[in-house]
C-alpha positions as CSV (number, residue, x, y, z in Angstrom):
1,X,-11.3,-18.7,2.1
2,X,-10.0,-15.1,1.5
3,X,-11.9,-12.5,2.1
4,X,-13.2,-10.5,-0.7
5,X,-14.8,-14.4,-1.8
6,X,-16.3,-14.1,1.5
7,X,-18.5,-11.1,0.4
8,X,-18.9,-12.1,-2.3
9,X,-20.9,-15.0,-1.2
10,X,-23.0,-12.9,0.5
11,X,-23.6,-10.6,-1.8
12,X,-21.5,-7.7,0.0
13,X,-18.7,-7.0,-2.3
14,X,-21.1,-6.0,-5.1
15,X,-22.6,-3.5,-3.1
16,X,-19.4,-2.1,-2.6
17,X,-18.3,-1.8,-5.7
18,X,-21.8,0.5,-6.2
19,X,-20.4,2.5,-3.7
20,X,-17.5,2.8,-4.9
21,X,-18.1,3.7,-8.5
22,X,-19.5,7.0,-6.8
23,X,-15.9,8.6,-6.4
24,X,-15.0,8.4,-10.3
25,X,-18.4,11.1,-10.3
26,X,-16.9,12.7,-7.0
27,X,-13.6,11.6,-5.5
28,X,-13.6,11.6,-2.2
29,X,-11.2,8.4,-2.0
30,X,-7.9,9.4,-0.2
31,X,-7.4,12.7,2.3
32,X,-7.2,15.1,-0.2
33,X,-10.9,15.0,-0.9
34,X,-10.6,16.6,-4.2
35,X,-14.4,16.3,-4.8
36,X,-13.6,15.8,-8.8
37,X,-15.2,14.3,-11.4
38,X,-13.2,12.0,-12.7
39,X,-14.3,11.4,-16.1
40,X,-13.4,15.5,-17.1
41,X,-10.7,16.3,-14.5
42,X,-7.7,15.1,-12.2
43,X,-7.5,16.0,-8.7
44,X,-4.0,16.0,-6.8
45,X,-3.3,12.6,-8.0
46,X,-3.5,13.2,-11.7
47,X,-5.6,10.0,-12.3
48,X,-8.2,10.1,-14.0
49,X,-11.4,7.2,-14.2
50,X,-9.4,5.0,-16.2
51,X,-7.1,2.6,-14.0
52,X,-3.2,3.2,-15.8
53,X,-1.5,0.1,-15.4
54,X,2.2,0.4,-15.3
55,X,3.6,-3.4,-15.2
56,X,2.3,-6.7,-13.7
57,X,4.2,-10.0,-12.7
58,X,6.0,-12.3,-10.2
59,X,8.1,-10.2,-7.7
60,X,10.8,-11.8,-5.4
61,X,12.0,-8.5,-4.0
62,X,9.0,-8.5,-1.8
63,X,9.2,-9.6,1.9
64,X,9.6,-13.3,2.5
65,X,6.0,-13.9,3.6
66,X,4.9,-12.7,0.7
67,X,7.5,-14.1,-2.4
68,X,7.5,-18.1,-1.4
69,X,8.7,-20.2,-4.0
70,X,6.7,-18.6,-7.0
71,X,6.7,-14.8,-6.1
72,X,4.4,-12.1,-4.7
73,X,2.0,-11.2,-8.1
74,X,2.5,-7.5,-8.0
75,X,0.9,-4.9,-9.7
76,X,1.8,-2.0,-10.3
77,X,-0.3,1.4,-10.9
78,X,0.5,5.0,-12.0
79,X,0.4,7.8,-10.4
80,X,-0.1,8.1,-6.9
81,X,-1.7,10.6,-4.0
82,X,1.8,11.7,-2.3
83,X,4.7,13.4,-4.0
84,X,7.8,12.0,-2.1
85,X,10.7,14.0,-3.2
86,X,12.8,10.7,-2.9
87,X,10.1,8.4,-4.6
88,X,12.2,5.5,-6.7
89,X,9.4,4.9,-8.8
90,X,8.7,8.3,-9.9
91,X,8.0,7.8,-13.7
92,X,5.2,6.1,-12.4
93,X,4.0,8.2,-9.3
94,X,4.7,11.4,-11.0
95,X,4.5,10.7,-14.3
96,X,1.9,8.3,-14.4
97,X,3.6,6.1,-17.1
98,X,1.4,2.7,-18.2
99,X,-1.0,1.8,-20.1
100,X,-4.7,2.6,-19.7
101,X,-7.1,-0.2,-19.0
102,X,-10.4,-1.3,-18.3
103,X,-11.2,-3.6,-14.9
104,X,-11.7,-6.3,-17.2
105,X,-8.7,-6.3,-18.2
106,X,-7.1,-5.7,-14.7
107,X,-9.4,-8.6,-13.5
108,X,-7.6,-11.0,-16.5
109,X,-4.2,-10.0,-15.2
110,X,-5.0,-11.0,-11.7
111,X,-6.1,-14.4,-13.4
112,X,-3.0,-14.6,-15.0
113,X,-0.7,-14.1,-11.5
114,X,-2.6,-16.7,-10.6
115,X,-3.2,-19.6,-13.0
116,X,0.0,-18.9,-15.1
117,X,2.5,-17.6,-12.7
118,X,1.4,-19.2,-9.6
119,X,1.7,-16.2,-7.4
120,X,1.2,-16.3,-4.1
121,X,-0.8,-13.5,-3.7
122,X,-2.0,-10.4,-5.6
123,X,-0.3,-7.3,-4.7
124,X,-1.6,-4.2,-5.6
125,X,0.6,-1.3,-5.6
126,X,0.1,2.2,-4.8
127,X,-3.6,1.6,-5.3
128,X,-5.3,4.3,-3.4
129,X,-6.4,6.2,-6.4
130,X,-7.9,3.5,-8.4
131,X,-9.6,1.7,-5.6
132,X,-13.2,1.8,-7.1
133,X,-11.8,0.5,-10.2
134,X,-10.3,-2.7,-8.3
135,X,-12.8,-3.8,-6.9
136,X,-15.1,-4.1,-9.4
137,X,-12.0,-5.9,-10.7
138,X,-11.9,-8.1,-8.0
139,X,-15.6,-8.8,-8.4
140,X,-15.0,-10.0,-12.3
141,X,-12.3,-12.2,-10.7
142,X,-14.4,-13.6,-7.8
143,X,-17.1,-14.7,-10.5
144,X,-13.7,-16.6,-12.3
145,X,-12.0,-18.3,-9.7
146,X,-9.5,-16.1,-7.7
147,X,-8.6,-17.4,-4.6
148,X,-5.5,-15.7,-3.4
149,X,-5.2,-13.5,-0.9
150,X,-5.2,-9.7,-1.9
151,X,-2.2,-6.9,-0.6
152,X,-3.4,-3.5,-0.4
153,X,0.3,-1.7,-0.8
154,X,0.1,1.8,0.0
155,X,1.8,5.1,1.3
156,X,-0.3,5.1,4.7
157,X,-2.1,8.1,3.5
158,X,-5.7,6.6,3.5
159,X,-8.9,8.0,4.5
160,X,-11.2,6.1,7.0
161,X,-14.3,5.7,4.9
162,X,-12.2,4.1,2.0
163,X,-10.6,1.7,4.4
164,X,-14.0,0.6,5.3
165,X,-14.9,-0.1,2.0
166,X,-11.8,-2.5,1.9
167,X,-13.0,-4.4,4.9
168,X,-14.1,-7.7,3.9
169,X,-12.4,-7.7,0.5
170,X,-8.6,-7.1,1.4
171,X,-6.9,-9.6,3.1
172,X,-3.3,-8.2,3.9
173,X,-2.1,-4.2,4.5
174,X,1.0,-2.8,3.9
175,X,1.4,0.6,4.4
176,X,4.0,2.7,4.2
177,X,4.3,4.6,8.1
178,X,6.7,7.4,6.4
179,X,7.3,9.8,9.0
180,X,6.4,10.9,12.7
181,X,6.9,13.9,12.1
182,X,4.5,16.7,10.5
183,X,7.2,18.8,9.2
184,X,8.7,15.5,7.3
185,X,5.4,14.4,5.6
186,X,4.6,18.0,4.2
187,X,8.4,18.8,3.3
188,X,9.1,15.6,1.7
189,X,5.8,14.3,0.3
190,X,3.5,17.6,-0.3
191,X,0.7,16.7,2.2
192,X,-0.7,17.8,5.6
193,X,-1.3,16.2,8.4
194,X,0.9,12.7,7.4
195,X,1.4,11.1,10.6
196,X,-2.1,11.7,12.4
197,X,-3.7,10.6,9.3
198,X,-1.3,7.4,8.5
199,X,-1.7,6.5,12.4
200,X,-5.7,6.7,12.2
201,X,-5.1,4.6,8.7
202,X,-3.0,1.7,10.6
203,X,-5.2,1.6,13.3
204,X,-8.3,0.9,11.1
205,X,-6.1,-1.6,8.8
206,X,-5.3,-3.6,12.3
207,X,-8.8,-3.7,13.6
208,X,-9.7,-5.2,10.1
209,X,-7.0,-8.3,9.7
210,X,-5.0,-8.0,12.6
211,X,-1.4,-9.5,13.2
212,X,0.4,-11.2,10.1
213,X,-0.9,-14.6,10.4
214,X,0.8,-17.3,7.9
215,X,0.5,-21.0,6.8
216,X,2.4,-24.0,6.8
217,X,4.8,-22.8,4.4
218,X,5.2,-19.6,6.2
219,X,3.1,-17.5,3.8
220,X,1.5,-14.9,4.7
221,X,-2.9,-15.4,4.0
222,X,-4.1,-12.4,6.5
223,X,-3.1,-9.3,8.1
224,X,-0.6,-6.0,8.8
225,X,2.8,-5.7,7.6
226,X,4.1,-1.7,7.9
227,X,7.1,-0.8,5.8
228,X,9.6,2.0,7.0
229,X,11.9,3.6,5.1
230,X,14.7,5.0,7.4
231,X,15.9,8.5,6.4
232,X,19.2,9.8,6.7
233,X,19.6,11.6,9.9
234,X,16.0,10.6,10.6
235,X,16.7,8.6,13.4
236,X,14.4,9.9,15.7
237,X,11.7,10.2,13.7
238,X,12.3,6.3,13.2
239,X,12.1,5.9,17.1
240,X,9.0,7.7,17.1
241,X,7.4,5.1,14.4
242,X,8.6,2.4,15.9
243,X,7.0,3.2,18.9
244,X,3.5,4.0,18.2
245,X,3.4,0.5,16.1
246,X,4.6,-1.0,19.9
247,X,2.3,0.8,21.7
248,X,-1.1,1.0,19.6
249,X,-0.8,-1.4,16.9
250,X,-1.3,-5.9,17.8
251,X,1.9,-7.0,18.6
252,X,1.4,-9.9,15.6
253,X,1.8,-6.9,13.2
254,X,5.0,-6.9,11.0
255,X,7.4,-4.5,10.5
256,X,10.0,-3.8,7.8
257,X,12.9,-1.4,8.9
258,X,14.4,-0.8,5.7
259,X,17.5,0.5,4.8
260,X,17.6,1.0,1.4
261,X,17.1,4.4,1.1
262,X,19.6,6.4,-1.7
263,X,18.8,9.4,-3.2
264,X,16.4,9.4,-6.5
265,X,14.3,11.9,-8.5
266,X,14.4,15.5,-6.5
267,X,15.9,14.2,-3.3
268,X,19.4,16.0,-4.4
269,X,17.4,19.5,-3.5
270,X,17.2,18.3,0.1
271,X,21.0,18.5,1.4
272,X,20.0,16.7,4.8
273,X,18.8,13.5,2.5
274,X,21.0,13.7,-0.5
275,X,23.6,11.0,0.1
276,X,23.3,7.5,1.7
277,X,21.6,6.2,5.3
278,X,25.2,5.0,7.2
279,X,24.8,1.3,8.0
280,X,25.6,2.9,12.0
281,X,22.2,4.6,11.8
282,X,20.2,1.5,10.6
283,X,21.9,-0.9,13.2
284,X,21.0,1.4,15.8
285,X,17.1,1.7,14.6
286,X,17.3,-2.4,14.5
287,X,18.7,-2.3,17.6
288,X,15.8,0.1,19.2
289,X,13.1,-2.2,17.7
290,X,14.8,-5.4,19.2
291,X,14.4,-3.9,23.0
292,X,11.1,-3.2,22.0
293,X,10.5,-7.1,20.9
294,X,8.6,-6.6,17.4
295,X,8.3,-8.8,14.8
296,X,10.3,-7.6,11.9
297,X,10.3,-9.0,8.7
């Protein structure tokens, strides 16, 4: 049974959705701790107390524990509570383009992944913001008949107490780990303090759901899969990454080294990131987390 159908049962995932509901009065969700009121202003995020809803649908660009036959059931949100200067998505993030919607109608497209599209799982991305929304969503869809397993797809930037409110209802993490380094996270995405903050965030996420754990058909039903995007010239700072997730994190955990990386939205101001990662650079990062025996994805 996934989680959040586990508290629900018990009567635990309405309470947190009480809880929750408090942050659209006074947002305290994500490290920022704007402290705003939801309903007449916008903290750093832009959102507001309405959840904008930017697409929904099957996704087969998703890692392979999480697409299967039928596709990951993504979601997607705008706006978002980092500015990367390289985002990919940044009509969304920055721009906040969707439509607004209610949790009801979030809850019916969840119902829809699932009994239409036959999604393997609901995957909620860049979600921070709009956490108090979801899961009174995701209570509406436990009263329904959801039963797949819920990805909390993030930037890594979380604060601890919101994590806690995800325990018990979110069944697999993946967070972005950006950067190692400080100067990196408040150069490229306009926020302090990136990596202690995103290390505090995985080590929560781990304690919750542990290693990637996966069924019979090799899909994945519980735990931690961490993205990284590889810079270019940011090899180092990949080492660094690579290593903490050796060191602190349980070795079941999954990583994605990806290499992917080209220049979008202001990442042409930035000379150092302006053109390509070389395919020598990724190899060697691969190469690093091989001696180091993780699990990549």
């Amino acid at each position: 049974m996934v989680a959040y159908l586990k508290s629900y049962a018990v009567g635990l995932l309405q309470e947190k959705v009480i809880k929750a509901k408090k942050h659209l009065r006074e947002c305290y969700l994500c490290p920022h701790e704007c402290g705003v009121n939801r309903a007449r202003e916008s903290g750093f995020c832009r959102a507001r107390d309405k959840i904008i809803l930017a697409s929904y649908g099957p996704h087969f660009g998703e890692e392979a524990v999480l697409v299967g036959r039928n596709g990951s059931g993504t979601i997607f949100f705008g706006y978002c509570n980092l500015r990367c200067v390289f985002c990919q998505n940044y009509e969304l993030s920055y721009y906040g383009e969707g439509e607004l919607i209610s949790p009801e109608k979030l809850a019916e497209s969840m119902l829809v992944l699932q009994n239409h599209y036959r999604c393997h799982n609901i995957n909620l991305v860049t979600s921070t913001h709009f956490v108090s929304n979801i899961l009174e969503a995701v209570l509406l869809t436990a009263e329904k008949g959801l039963n797949l397993p819920l990805v909390y797809n993030c930037g890594g930037y979380e604060r601890q107490e919101t994590l806690t409110l995800l325990e018990g209802v979110v069944d697999i993490y993946m967070p972005d780990f950006k950067y190692a380094s400080l100067e990196d996270g408040q150069k490229y995405s306009c926020v302090k303090n990136y990596p202690e903050i995103a290390k505090k965030a995985l080590l929560e996420m781990d304690r919750q759901v542990g290693g990637i754990k996966t069924d019979e058909r090799g899909l994945a039903y519980q735990g931690l899969l961490i993205r990284h995007l590889q810079l270019p010239g940011g090899l180092e700072d990949t080492k660094e990454v690579l290593r903490f997730i050796k060191d602190e994190l349980s070795p079941g955990c999954l990583v994605n080294l990806m290499p992917q990386y080209h220049p979008a939205h202001k990442a042409f101001e930035y000379e150092e990131i302006s053109g390509k990662l070389s395919s020598g650079e990724y190899k060697e990062a691969v190469r690093f987390a091989e001696q180091l025996n993780l699990r990549l994805a």
